[in-house]
C-alpha positions in Angstrom: -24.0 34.0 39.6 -27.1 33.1 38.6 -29.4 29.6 39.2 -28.7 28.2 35.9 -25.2 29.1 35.3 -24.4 26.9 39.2 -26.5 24.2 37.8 -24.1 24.1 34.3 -20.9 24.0 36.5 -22.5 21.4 38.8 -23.2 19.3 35.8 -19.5 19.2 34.7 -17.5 18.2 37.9 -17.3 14.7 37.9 -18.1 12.9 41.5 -15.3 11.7 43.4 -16.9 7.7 43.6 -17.0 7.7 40.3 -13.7 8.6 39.6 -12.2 5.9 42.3 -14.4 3.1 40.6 -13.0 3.8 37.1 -9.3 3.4 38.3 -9.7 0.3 40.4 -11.6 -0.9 37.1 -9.0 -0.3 35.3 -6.2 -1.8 37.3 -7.5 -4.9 37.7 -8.7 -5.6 34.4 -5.0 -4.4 33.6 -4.1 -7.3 35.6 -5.9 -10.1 34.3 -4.8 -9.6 31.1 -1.4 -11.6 31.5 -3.7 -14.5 33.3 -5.8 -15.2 30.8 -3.5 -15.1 27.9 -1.2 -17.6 30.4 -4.1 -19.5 30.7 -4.2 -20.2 26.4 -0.8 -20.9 26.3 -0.9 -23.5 28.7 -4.2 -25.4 27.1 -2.9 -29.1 26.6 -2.9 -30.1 22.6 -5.8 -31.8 21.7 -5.6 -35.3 21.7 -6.3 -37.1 18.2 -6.0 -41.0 16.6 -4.0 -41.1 13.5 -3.6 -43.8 10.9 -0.4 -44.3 8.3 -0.9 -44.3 4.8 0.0 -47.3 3.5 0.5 -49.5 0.0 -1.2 -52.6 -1.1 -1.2 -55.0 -4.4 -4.7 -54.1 -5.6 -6.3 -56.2 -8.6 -8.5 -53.5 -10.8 -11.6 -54.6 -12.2 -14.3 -53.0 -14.2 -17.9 -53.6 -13.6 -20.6 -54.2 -15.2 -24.3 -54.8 -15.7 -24.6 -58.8 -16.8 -27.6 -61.1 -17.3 -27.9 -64.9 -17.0 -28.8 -66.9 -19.4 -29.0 -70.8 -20.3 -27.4 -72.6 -22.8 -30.0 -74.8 -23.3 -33.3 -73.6 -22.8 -36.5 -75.1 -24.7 -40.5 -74.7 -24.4 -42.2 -78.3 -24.8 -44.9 -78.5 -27.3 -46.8 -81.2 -28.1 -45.7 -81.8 -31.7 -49.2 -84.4 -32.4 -52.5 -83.8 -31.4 -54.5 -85.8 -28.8 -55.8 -86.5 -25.6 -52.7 -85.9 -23.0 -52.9 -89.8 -21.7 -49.8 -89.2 -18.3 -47.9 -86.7 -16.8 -44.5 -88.2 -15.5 -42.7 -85.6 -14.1 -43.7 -82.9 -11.2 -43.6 -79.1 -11.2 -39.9 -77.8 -10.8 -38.3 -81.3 -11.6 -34.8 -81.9 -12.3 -34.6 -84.0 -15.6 -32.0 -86.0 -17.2 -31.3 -86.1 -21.1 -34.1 -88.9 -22.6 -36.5 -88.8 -19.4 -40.2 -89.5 -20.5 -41.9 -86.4 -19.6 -45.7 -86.9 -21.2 -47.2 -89.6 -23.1 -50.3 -89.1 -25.5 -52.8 -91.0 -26.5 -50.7 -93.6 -28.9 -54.0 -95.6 -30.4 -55.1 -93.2 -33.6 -51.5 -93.2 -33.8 -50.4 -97.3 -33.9 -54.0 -98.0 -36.4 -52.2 -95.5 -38.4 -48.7 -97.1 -38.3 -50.7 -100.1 -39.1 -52.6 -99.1 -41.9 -49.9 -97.9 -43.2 -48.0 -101.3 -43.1 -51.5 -102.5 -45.7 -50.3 -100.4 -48.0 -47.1 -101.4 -48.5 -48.4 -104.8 -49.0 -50.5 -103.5 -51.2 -48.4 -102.1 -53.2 -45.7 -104.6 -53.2 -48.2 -107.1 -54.5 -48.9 -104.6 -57.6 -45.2 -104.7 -58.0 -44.5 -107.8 -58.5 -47.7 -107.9 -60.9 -46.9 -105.4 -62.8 -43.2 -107.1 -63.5 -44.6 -110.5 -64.5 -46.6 -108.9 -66.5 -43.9 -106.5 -67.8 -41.5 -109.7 -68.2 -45.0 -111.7 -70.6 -45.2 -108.2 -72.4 -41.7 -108.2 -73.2 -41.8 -111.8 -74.8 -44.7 -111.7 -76.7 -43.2 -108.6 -78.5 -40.0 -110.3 -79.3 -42.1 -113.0 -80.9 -44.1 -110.5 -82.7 -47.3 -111.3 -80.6 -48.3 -107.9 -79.4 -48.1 -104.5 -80.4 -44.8 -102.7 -78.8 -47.5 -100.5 -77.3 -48.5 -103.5 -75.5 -45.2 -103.5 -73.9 -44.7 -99.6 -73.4 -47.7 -100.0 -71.2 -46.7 -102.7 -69.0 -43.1 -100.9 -68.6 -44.8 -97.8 -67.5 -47.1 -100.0 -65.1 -44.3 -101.7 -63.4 -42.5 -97.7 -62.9 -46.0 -96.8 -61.1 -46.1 -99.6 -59.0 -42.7 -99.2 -57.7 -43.6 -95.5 -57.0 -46.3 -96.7 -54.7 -43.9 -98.9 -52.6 -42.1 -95.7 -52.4 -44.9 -93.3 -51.2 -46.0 -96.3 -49.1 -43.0 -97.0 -47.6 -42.7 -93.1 -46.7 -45.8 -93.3 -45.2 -44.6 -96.0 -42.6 -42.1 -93.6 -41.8 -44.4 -90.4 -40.9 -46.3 -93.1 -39.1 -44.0 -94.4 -36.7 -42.9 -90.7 -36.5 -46.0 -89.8 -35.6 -46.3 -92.4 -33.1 -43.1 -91.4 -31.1 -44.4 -88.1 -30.8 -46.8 -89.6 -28.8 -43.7 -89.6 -25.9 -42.5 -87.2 -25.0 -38.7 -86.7 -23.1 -36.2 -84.4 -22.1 -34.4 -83.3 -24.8 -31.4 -82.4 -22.6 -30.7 -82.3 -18.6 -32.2 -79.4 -17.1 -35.1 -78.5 -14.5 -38.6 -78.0 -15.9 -41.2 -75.2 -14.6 -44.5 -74.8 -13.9 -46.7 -78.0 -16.1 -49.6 -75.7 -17.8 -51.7 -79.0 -19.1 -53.5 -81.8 -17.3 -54.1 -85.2 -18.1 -57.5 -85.7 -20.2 -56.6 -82.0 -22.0 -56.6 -81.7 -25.8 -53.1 -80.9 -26.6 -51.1 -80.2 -29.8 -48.7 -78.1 -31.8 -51.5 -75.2 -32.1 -51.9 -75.3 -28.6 -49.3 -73.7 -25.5 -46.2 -75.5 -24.7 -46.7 -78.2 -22.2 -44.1 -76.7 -19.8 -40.2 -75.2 -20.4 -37.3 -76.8 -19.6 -34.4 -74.9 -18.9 -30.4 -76.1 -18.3 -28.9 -74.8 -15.0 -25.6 -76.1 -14.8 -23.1 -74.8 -16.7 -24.6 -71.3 -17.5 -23.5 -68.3 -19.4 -23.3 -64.6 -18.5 -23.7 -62.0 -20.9 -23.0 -58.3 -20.4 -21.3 -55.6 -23.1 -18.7 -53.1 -22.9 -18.2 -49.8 -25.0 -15.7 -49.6 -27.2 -13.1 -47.9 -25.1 -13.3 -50.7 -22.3 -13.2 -53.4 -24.9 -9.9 -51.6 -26.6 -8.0 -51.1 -23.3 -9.1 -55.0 -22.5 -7.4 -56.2 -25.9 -4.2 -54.1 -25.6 -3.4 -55.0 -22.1 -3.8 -58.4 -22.7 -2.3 -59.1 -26.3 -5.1 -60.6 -28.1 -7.4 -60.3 -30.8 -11.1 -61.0 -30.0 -10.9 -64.5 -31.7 -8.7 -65.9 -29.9 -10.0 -64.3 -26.8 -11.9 -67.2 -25.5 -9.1 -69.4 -25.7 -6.5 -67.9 -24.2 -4.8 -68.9 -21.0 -4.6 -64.3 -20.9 -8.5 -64.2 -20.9 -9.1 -62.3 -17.9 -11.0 -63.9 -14.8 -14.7 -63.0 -14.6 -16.5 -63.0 -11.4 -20.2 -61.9 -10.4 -22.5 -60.3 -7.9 -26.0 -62.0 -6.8 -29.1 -60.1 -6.8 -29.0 -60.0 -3.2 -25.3 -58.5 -3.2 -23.2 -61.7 -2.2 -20.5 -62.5 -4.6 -20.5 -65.9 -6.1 -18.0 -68.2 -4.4 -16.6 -69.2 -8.2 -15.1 -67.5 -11.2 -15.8 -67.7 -14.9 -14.3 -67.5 -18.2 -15.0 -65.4 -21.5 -15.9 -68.0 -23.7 -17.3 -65.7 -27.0 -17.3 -62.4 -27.9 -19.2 -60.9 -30.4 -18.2 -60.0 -34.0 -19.0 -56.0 -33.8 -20.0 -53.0 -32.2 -24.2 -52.7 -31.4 -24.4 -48.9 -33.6 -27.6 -48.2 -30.9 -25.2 -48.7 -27.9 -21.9 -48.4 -28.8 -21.0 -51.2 -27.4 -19.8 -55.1 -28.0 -21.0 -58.1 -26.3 -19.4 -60.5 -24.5 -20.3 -63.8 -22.7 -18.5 -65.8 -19.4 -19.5 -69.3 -19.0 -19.9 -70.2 -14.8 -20.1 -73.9 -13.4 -22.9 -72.5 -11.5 -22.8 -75.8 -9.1 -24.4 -74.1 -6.3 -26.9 -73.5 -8.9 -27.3 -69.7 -7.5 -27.7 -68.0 -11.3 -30.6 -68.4 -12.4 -31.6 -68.0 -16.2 -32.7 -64.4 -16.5 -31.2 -62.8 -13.3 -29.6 -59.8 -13.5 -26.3 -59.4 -11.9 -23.0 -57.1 -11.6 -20.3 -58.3 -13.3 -16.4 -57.7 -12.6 -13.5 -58.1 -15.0 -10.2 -58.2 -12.9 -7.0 -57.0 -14.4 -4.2 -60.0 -15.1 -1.5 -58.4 -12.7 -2.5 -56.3 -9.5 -0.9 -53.1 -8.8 0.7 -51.4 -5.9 -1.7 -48.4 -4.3 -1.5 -46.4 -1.4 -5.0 -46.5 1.0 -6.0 -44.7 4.1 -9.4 -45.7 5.8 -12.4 -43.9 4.8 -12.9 -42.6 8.5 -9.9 -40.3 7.3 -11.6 -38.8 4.5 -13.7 -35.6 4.4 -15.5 -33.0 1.6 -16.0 -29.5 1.3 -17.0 -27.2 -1.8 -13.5 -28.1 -3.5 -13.6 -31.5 -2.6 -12.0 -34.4 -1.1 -9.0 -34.0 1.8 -7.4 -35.5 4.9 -5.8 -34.2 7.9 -2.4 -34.7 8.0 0.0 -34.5 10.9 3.0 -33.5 10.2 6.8 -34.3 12.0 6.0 -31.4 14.0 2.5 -32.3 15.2 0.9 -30.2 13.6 -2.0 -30.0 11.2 -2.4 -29.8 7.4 -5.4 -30.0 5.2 -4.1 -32.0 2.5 -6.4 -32.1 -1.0 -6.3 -35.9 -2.4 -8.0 -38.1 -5.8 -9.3 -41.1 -4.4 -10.0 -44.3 -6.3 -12.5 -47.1 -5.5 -12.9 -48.8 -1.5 -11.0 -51.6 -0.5 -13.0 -52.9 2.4 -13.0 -50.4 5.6 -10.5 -48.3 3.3 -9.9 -46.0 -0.1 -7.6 -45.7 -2.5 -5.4 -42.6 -2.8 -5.0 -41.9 -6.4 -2.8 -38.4 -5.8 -1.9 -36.1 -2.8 -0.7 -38.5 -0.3 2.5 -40.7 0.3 2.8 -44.0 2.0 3.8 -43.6 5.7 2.1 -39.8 5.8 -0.3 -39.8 8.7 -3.5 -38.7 8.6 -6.4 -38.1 11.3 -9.2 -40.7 11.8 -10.5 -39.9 15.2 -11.0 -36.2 16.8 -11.5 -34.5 13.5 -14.1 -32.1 15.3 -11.7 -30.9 17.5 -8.7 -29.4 15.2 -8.1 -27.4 12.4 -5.7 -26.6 10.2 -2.2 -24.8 11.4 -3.0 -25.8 15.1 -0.8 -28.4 17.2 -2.1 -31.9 18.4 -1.4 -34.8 20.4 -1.4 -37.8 18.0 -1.9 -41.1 19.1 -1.7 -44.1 16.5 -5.5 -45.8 16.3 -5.6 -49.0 18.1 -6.2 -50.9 14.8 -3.8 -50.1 12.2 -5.4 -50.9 8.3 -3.3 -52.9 6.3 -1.9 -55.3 9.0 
């Protein structure tokens, strides 16, 4: 046999270590095999915090963007002109109805009224000239002594002087008007702002406003709803939008501040407008507050919610419950037998710490809230209830 041909046979015999490695390989990876799937079977259930679905009386309420705004609001202007003679109030003052806010410089003002006063005189004393000599006219022409000309004249004489006690006597009366502008007060209760004059300016109706007073307390809240809200509003509560404001069925209005605090008081609906706004489709509306805390402030902007008249059962879970995927919204669920469904649910608005379930779960169902991470669906676990149950 030659070289190579030995070598060939040499390379096909397989060497006896080999051989006894692969067998005890073999039989004892044979053997663990039963361990480890014993091992699996014998895992403990993960351990998980549940929560019950439950039901709750819920009051619905829309929301809405709202504004405050003053029923009395007013910028003071000077409605004479003159030297501004006092200032009586501070910046920011609160004011009551008939409060002397400014006084101008009354002297032009009371030589007016005064000259004024002359004329009348004046012009009384022409009257009562022209009828004595009406009254000498009238005799003299009965006794054929003058021309009935004569007499026309006088007549028309006396008619011209009793103008002129007229036009004097109106003048009086622009005069002494004129003179109480000179004082200026608080045309109704409110706080004023920021005074923009000084004593010693020149001040008068061409001229800015003196300040602005503005009413605090009540105040009114306006904010609009489409059409759609504002039908569904009338039908559930049985009323037409004229009586609206007067009915013991208006709905309760409350608000939230600017700084996202709700207002400790509730309002009432006290006008609503008499159509739609064809730009925005929608109608407005206005709640009147007490606003004694004096938080609304004219202007502010503010969210506005419109409860329903009767609340409504609903079934909530807490929101620690609830998770997303590409589908969208859905709970664990644990079922009698321990074990875990993915449930798919419509939720509604928060209540608190907790949602509402529109669809897809029942009261009493339980869902997981704690030790999501460690289960899936179809696999068994070892539910706990969460030491603080929602809805207690």
């Amino acid at each position: 046999m030659s070289l190579a041909s030995r070598l060939s046979c040499f390379r096909r015999k397989p060497h006896v270590s080999t051989i006894l490695w692969s067998a005890v390989l073999a039989t004892g990876l044979g053997a663990m095999q039963p361990a480890l799937a014993q091992d699996q079977s014998d895992a403990p259930a993960p351990k998980v915090s549940i929560a019950a679905a439950y039901t709750q009386e819920i009051t619905d309420e829309a929301v809405f963007i709202g504004r405050a705004d003053a029923i009395d609001k007013v910028d003071i202007v000077a409605r004479v002109s003159g030297f501004l003679d006092s200032q009586n109030v501070e910046d920011g003052a609160l004011v009551q109805e008939g409060d002397l806010l400014f006084t101008i410089e009354p002297d032009l003002y009371e030589a007016t009224l005064e000259a004024r006063k002359a004329d009348l005189d004046r012009a009384e004393a022409n009257l009562e000239l022209a009828k004595v000599d009406l009254a000498r006219k009238e005799e003299l022409y009965k006794r054929d002594a003058t021309p009935e000309s004569e007499r026309d004249i006088a007549r028309a004489n006396e008619l011209v002087a009793e103008a002129e006690v007229k036009a004097a006597n109106a003048a009086i009366q622009q005069a002494e008007l004129d003179l109480s502008y000179t004082k200026i007060h608080a045309p109704f209760t409110g706080r004023i702002g920021r005074v923009e004059t000084s004593v010693g300016d020149v001040v008068g109706p061409s001229n800015p406003p003196l300040v602005n007073l503005v009413s605090e307390a009540p105040i009114y809240v306006n904010f609009s709803l489409n059409e759609k809200q504002f039908t569904t509003v009338l039908e559930k509560i049985g009323e037409d939008p004229s009586s609206l404001p007067e009915s013991n069925k208006s709905p309760v209005v409350k608000v939230t501040l600017p700084n996202g605090t709700d207002l400790d008081e509730t309002g009432k609906i006290v006008f609503v407008d008499n159509r739609i706004d064809p730009l925005t489709g929608a109608i407005t509306m206005r709640a009147e507050f007490n606003n004694t805390g004096r938080l609304l402030i004219d202007g502010a902007f503010l969210s506005v919610h419109i409860e329903a008249l009767e609340p409504t059962l609903q079934v909530l879970i807490p929101q620690a419950a609830l998770q997303r995927d590409q589908r969208g919204e859905f709970v664990l669920v644990v079922n009698d037998k321990q074990m875990v469904e993915q449930r798919y649910i419509t939720t509604g608005d928060t209540v608190g710490t907790a949602i509402i379930v529109l669809d897809g779960l029942r009261e009493g169902e339980s869902v997981i809230v704690e030790g999501l991470q460690r289960v899936r669906p179809g696999v068994a676990v070892d539910a706990v209830v969460a030491s603080e149950q929602p809805g207690e």
